[in-house]
Every structure is written in C-alpha cells, then in structure tokens.
One Martini backbone bead per residue (centre of mass of N, CA, C, O) as a GRO file, in nm:
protein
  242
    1UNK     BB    1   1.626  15.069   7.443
    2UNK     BB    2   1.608  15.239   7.727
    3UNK     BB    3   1.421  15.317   7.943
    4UNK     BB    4   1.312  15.530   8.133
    5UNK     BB    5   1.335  15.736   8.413
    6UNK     BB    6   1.093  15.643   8.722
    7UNK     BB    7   0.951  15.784   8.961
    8UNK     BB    8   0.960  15.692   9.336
    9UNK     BB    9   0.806  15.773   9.552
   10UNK     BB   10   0.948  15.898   9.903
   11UNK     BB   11   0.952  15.996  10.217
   12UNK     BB   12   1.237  15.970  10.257
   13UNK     BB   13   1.369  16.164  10.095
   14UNK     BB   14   1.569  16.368  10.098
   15UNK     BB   15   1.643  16.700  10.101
   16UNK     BB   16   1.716  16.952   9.985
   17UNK     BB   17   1.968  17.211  10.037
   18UNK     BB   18   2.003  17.479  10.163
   19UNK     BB   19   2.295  17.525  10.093
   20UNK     BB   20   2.401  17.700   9.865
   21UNK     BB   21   2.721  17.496   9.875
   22UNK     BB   22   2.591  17.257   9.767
   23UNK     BB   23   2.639  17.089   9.513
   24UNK     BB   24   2.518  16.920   9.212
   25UNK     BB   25   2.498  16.705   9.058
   26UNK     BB   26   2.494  16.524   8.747
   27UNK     BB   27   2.198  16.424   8.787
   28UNK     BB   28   1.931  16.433   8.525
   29UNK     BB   29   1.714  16.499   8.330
   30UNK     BB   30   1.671  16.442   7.974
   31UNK     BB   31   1.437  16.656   7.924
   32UNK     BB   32   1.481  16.908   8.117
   33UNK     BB   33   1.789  16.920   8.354
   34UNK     BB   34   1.690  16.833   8.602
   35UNK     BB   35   1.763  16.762   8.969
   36UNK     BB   36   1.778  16.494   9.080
   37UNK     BB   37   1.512  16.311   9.333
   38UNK     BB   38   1.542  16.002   9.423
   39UNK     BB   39   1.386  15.762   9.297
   40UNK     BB   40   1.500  15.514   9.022
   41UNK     BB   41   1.351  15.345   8.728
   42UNK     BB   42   1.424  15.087   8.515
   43UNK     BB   43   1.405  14.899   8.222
   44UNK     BB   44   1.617  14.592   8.137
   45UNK     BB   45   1.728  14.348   7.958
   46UNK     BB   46   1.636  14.076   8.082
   47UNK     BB   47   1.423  14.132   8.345
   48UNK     BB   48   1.567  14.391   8.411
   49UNK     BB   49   1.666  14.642   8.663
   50UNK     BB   50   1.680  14.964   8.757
   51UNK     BB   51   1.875  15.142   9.012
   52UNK     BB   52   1.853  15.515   9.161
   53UNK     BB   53   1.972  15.692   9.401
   54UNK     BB   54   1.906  16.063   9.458
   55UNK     BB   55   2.085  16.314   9.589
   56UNK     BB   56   2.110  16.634   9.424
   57UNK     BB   57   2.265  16.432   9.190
   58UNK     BB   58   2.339  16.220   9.366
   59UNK     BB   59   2.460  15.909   9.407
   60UNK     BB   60   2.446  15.638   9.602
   61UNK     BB   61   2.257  15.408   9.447
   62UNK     BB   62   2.346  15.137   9.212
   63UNK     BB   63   2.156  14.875   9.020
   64UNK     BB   64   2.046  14.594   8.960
   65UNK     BB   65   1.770  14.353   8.898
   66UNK     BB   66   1.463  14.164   8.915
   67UNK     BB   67   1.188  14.133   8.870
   68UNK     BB   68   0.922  14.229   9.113
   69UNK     BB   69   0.598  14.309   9.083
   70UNK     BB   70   0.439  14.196   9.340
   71UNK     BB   71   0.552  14.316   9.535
   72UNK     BB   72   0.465  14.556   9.831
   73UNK     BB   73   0.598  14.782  10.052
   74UNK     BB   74   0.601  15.018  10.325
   75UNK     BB   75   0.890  14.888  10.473
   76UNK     BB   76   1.017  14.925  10.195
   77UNK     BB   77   1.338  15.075  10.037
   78UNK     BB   78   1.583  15.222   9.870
   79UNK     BB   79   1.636  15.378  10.142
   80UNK     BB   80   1.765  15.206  10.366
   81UNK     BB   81   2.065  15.114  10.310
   82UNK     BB   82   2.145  15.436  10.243
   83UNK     BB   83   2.033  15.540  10.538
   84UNK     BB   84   2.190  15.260  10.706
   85UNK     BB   85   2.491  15.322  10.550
   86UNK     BB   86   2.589  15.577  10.393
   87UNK     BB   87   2.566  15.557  10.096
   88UNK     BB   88   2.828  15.651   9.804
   89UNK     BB   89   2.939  15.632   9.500
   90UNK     BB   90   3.066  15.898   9.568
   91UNK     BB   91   3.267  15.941   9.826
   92UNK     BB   92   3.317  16.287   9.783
   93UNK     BB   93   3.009  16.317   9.806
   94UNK     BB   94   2.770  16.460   9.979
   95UNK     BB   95   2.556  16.412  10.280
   96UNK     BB   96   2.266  16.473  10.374
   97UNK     BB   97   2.393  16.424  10.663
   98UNK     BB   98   2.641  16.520  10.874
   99UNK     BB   99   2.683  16.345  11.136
  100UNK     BB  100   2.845  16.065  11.247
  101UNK     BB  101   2.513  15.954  11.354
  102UNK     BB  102   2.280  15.980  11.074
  103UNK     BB  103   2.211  15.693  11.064
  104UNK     BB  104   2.132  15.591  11.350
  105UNK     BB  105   1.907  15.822  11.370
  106UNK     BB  106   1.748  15.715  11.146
  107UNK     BB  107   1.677  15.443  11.239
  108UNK     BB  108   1.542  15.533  11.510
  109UNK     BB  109   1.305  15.666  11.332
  110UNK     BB  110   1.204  15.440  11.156
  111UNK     BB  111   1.093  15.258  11.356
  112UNK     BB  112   0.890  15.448  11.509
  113UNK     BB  113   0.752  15.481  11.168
  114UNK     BB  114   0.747  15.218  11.015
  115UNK     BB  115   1.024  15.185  10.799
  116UNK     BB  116   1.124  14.958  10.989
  117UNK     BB  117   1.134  14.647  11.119
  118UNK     BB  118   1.491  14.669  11.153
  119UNK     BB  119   1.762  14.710  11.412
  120UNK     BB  120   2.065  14.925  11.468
  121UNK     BB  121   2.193  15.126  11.706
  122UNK     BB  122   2.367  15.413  11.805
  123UNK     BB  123   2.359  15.632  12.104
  124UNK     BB  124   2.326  15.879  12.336
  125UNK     BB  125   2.202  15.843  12.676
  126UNK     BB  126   1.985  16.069  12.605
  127UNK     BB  127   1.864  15.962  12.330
  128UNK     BB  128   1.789  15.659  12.380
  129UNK     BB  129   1.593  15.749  12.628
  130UNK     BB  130   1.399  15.921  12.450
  131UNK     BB  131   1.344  15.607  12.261
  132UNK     BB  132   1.213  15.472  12.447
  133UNK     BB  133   0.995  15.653  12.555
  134UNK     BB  134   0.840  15.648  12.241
  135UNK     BB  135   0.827  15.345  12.174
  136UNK     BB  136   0.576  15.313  12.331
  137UNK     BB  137   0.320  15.166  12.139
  138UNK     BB  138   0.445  15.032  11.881
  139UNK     BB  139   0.569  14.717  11.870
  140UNK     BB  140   0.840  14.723  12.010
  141UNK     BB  141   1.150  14.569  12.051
  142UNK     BB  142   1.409  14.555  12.255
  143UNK     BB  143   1.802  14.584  12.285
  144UNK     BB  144   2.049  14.657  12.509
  145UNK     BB  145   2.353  14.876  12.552
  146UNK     BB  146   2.664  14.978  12.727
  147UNK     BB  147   2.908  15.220  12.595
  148UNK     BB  148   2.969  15.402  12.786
  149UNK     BB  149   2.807  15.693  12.651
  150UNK     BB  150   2.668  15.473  12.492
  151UNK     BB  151   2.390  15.280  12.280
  152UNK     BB  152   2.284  15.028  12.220
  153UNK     BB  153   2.062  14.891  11.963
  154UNK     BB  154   1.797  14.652  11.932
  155UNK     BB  155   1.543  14.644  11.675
  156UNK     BB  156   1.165  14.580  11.646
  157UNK     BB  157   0.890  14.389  11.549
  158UNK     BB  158   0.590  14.185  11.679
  159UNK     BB  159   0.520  14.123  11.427
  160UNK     BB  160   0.453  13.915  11.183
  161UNK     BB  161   0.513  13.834  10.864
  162UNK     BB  162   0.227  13.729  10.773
  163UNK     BB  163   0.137  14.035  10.853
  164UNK     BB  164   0.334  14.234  10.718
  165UNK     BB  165   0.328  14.045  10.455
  166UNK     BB  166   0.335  13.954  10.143
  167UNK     BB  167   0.429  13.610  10.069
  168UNK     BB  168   0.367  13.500   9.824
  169UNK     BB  169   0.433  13.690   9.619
  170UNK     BB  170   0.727  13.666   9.671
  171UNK     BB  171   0.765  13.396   9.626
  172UNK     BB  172   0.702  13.421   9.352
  173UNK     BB  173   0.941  13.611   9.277
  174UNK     BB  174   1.143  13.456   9.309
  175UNK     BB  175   1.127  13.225   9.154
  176UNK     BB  176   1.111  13.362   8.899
  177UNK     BB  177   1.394  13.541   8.941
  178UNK     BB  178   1.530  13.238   9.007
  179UNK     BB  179   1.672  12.968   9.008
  180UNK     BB  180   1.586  12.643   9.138
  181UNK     BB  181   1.861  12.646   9.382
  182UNK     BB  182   1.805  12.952   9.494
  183UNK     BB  183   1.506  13.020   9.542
  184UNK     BB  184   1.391  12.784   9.730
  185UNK     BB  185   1.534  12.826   9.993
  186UNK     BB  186   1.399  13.097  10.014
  187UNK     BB  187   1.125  13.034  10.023
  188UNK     BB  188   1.117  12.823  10.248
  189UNK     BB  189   1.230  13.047  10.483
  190UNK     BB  190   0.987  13.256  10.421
  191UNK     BB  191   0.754  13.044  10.526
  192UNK     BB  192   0.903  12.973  10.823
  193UNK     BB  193   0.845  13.294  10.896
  194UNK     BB  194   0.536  13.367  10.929
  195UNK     BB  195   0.493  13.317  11.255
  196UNK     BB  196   0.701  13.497  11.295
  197UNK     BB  197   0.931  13.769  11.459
  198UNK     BB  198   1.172  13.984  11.491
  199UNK     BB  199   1.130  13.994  11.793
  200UNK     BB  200   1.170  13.676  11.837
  201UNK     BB  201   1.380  13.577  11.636
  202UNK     BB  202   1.638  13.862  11.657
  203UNK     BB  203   1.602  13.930  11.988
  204UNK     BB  204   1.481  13.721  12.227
  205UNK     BB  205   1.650  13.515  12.124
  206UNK     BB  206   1.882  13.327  12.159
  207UNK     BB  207   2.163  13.409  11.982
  208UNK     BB  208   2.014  13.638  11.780
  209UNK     BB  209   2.260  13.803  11.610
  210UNK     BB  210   2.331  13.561  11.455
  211UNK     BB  211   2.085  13.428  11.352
  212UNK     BB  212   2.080  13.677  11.172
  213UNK     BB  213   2.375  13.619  11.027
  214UNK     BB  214   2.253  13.313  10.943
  215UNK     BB  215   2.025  13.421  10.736
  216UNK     BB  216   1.873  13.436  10.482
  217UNK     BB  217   1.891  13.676  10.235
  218UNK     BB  218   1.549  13.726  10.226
  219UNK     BB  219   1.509  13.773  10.515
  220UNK     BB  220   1.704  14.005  10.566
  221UNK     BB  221   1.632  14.191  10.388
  222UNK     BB  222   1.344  14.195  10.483
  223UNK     BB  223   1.387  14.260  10.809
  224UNK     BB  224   1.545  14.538  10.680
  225UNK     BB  225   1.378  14.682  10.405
  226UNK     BB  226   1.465  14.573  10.173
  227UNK     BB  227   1.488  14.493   9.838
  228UNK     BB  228   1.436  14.225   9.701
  229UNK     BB  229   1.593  14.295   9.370
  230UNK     BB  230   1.849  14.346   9.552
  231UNK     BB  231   1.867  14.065   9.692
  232UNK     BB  232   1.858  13.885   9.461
  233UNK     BB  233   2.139  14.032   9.343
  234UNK     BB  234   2.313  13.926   9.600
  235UNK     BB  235   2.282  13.607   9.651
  236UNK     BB  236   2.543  13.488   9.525
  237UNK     BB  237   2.736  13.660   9.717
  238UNK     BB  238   2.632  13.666  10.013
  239UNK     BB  239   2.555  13.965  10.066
  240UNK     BB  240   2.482  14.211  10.352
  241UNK     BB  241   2.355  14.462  10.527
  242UNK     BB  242   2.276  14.632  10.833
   0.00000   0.00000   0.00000
C-alpha cells in the first residue's frame, strides 16, 4: 500500500480563492475530506516518490520521480515549474491568477525575493521599469530587450553555484538515484559548475540563452529552480520547460 500523502508547505503556494464562483476541485484529504492545497509527497514503491500541486483541489503537477533525500533548497520548489510555466493537469480547471501575463509577473517577483536563481519573463515597459528600479541591491544581473511596448527579460543572481546549493548533496543524489551512464554526465556538469554563477555564465557571456538551452538538464533545472527528483525524471526524455 502506498504512504499516505505529507504537506510540505511552502510560502509559493498561491491563497484559495476569495471568489466564492470558483468551485473547489476534486482533490481531498482521504482522513478528513478537507480540500487539499499546497504540495504533496507520498512515497512510492522502487525508491520511487510521488509528487502533486494542488491549488483549492485542482492538480497543476502531478509526477513520479527518484528519492533524492540528501539535497535540499529553499530556492527549488515543485511550484517553480507550475507556476513560471502555468501548468495545470486538467486544461478546463481554473488557475490561481487571472490575466494573460501572471506567469511573468510571478517569475518576476520570485527573482526579486530570492525564490528563483533564474529566469525570463516579458511585461508592459512600465512593469519592467518599475521591476529594474526594485533589482537594485538584490545580486540580480539582467539583459533587456524591448518589443513594441513589452520589455523582455532575462535575470539571474551573480552568487555562485557553489555558494547558492549544497553540490555534494545533489551530485550523490544523482548518483544514487540514476544508472551511471546517466548519472555521471550530470554530476560531472554540476561539478564544472561549482565556480560559475547564473549571471555570468546564462546572462553575461556570448550566446547566453542559447548556452543555457544546451545545458545538461541537472544544470538547468538547478538554475531554474525545479525539483532535482522531477529533473531526474525527466532526464531520459531531455525535456525541461523554461
């Protein structure tokens, strides 16, 4: 029988709706019937976990991946993805915030608050105005780019990886949790890391953006703050969302 499943709270958890138009989805606590909200970790036979978003009973995310106890981050989180890519499990179900641009919005203030080493987002050029004069003082490096009256961005923190992540951790994490033909690549990657920083070496340097999407998928989801066990899972298939 499978564990049961264990809230790990986390401040991203966007709030329940005050709309009271908003029906609650179909997610519950199997003790209580109260209507979940927030992550959920179970785990899963063969060292396997289970994880899922759950925003007022709508699932966002919902995946398997490898146990990856030693590594842990307050700049990783299983809502990085869903809430810097708009995920959710059923199309038809409601998303926590409203306007076309809420995805950016949110990317741009988890940047500001240190919940994300890395990202990109566009907003209107008074939004982004307003998000440079905020920068200032954070260790953020940006690169604009202006289209019509949107302003494009691409933002990181200049701290190294070395001093941002326990890198030991992760890389016997990997170890552990992948075959070492797969494994090994990634943990060597992360390793050659160590020294660099997001902003130097996916902002600053020539054909940044480009670099950063020939990245292994340890890096990358590390520099953008997903779940190493959701990146691990997904590394056989060498896919990762922006």
């Amino acid at each position: 029988m499978a564990d049961a499943w264990i809230l790990h709270p986390d401040y991203r958890t966007p709030p329940v709706p005050a709309d009271p138009d908003v029906v609650p989805g179909p997610w519950r606590h199997p003790d209580c019937g109260q209507v979940m909200n927030g992550t959920y970790e179970r785990r899963r036979s063969g060292l396997q976990v289970e994880v899922v978003t759950v925003w007022y009973g709508h699932a966002l995310s919902h995946w398997h991946g490898p146990r990856m106890p030693r590594f842990s981050s307050p700049l990783v989180s299983a809502w990085n993805p869903v809430l810097a890519q708009g995920l959710v499990v059923d199309p038809r179900a409601p998303v926590p915030y409203g306007d076309a641009l809420w995805c950016d919005r949110w990317i741009a203030e988890a940047l500001l608050y240190g919940r994300k080493p890395y990202g990109s987002f566009t907003l209107p050029a008074d939004e982004a105005m307003s998000w440079f004069a905020k920068s200032g003082g954070t260790g953020l490096v940006y690169h604009a780019q202006t289209n019509g009256d949107l302003v494009r961005v691409v933002a990181g923190t200049a701290e190294r990886y070395g001093r941002l992540f326990d890198l030991e951790a992760l890389i016997a994490d990997y170890l552990e949790a992948l075959p070492p033909d797969l494994a090994e690549p990634e943990a060597a990657a992360l390793e050659a890391h160590r020294r660099h920083s997001p902003a130097l070496h996916y902002i600053l340097s020539e054909n940044a953006e480009v670099r950063f999407a020939r990245a292994p998928l340890s890096v990358r989801g590390l520099t953008l703050g997903y779940p190493p066990h959701e990146t691990a899972a997904r590394i056989a298939a060498g896919t990762l969302g922006a």
